[in-house]
N, C-alpha and C positions, 0 to 999 in steps of 0.2 A: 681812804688811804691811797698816797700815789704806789699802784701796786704792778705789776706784769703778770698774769695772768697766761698758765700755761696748758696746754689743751689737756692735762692731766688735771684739772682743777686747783693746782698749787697756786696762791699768789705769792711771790716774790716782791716783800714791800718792805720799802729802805723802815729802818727803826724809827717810831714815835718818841715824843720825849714821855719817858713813864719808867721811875723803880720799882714796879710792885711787889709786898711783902716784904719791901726792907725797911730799915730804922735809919733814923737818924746819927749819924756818928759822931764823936767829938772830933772837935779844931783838927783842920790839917792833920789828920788820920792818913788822907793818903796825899804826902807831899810832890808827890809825882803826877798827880792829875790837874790838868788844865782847864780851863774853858776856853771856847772859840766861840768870839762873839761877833754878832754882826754891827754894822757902825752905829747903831741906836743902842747901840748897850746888849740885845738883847741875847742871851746863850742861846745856841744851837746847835753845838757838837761838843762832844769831848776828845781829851786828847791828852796823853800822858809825856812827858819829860826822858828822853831817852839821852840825852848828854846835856851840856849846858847853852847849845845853842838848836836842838834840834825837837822837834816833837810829831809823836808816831801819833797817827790817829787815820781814819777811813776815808778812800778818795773818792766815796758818794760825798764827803763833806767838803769838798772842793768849792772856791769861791774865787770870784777878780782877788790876786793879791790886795785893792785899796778898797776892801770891802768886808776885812775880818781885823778883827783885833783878840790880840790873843791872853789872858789873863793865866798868871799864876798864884798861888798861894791863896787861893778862893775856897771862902768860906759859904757867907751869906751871899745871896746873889744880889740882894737890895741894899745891902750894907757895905758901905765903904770902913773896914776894917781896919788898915793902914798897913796890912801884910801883903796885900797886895804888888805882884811886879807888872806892869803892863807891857804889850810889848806888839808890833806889826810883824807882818810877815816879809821877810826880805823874797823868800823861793818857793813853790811847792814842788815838790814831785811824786809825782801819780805811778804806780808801779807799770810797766808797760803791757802787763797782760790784764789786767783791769778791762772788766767787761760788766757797762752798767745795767747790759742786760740779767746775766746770769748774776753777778758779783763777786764772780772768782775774783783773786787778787784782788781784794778792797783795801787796798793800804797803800796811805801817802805820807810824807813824809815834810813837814815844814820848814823850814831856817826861821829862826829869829833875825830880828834886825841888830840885836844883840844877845852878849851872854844874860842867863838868868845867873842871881847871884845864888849860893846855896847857903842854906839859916833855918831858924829852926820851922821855917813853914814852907820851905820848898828843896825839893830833890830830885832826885831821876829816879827810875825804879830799871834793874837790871832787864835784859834780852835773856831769854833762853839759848840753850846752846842749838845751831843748826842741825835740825830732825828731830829735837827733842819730844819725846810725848809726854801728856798725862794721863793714868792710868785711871780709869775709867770709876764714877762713884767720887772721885778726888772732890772735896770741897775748893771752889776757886771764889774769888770776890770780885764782884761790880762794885763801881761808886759814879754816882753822878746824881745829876741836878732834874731828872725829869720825870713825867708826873705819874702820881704816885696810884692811881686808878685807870682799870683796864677801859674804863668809857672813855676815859683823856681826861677834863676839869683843867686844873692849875697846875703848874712845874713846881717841883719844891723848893724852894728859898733856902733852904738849905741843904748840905751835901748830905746826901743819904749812901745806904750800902745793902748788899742782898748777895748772900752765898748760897753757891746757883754747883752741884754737883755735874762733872765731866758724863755727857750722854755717847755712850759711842758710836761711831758713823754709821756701824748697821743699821742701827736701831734708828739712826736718824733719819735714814736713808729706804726707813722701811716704805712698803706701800701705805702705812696706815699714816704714813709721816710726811716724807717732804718729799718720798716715793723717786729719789735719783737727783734730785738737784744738788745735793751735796758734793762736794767737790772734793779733791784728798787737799784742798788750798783752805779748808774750811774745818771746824772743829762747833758743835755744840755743847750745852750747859743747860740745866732748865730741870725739875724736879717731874716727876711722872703724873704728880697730882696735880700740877698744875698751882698757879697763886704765888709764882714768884717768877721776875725776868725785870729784863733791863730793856728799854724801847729808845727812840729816837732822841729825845734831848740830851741823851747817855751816847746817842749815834757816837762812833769815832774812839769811846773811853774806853778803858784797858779791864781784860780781864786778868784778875792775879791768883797764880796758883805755885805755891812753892815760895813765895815770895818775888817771881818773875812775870812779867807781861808775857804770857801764852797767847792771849787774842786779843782782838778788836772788835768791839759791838758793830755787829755788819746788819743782819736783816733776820727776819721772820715772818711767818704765816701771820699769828697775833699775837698778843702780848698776853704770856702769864699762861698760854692754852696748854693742858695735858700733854695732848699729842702732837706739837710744835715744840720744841725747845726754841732758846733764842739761837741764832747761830753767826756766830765768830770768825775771823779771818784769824788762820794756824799761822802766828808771827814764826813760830818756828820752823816754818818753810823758806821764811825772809829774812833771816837773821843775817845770812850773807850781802842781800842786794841793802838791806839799810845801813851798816858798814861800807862798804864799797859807796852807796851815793855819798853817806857823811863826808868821807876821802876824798871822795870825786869834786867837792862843795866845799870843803872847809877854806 
């Protein structure tokens, strides 16, 4: 794992691609989720639709503009469907407190080169209100493309999903946990037993709780572990600076 290692024994390792514990969903279930792929075709982040030209996803997923292509309305990840919009990235913007050490502030924000069109396999999924929380035990959903076992193996071919209960910051923040590295820019999700989370090919994708993008699949200790949740960047800390850039860009 490329991880950072802190003299607390915490690693700090960007997400793996892996859903574990979730199922397979039907078609464009969640029309607001992207892929971001690299120029061989192959996914490696995700990324959700927050207007029709913009998409919110994690600035550890940062790449040369002419070295992502970004896919909407994705189903099969081998299969050319015909739902598919394709599309390059005109912008990115990396939030400016983004710190790839710790991963406060893990959220960037793309331009399309153009609009997506909106049908019945693509949408935007709404922003939380700024400060918004969710109350703790709340069921929220992952969806993404990544694999589907905590040793790693294969990515899954197709979109899977895993509803991943809100852990609160103490708790996350405990000694036996992630023991302070939590940030108040940061929110967890992750069941106590362990056997469900969303890891790196997920990197970037949205977590949805209420029906709104609450987070962003940021990093964790490991995937699926007890006493690790995965842990999310709080869009609703950002809800103002991604407005304001959209503005600042359109």
């Amino acid at each position: 794992l490329p991880a950072v290692r802190f003299c607390t024994g915490v690693n700090i390792a960007i997400k793996y691609p892996r859903i574990i514990g979730g199922h397979i969903v039907g078609p464009h279930s969640a029309k607001y989720l992207v892929s971001l792929k690299r120029m061989t075709g192959s996914h490696f982040c995700g990324g959700s639709l927050v207007s029709r030209s913009w998409v919110l996803t994690a600035a550890h997923c940062k790449t040369e503009l002419n070295q992502m292509l970004i896919v909407a309305g994705e189903y099969s990840l081998s299969t050319f469907e015909g739902t598919e919009q394709i599309f390059r990235p005109s912008r990115m913007v990396v939030h400016p407190d983004y710190s790839s050490t710790t991963k406060n502030a893990d959220v960037m924000l793309i331009k399309l080169n153009r609009p997506v069109v909106y049908n019945a396999f693509v949408s935007i999924v709404p922003l939380p209100q700024q400060g918004a929380t969710v109350k703790e035990g709340r069921l929220c959903q992952v969806s993404g493309w990544g694999y589907t076992s905590p040793i790693g193996g294969r990515t899954s071919d197709t979109l899977r999903s895993v509803h991943l209960p809100i852990v609160p910051s103490w708790k996350c923040n405990a000694t036996s946990s992630y023991a302070g590295f939590i940030t108040s820019n940061m929110i967890c999700a992750g069941l106590s037993t362990g056997g469900k989370d969303a890891c790196q090919g997920d990197s970037g994708g949205p977590l949805v709780c209420e029906g709104r993008v609450f987070g962003i699949v940021s990093w964790g200790h490991s995937c699926a572990s007890p006493r690790y949740p995965g842990v999310y960047t709080a869009v609703a800390n950002f809800q103002k600076w991604i407005y304001k850039t959209i503005f600042r860009h359109q």
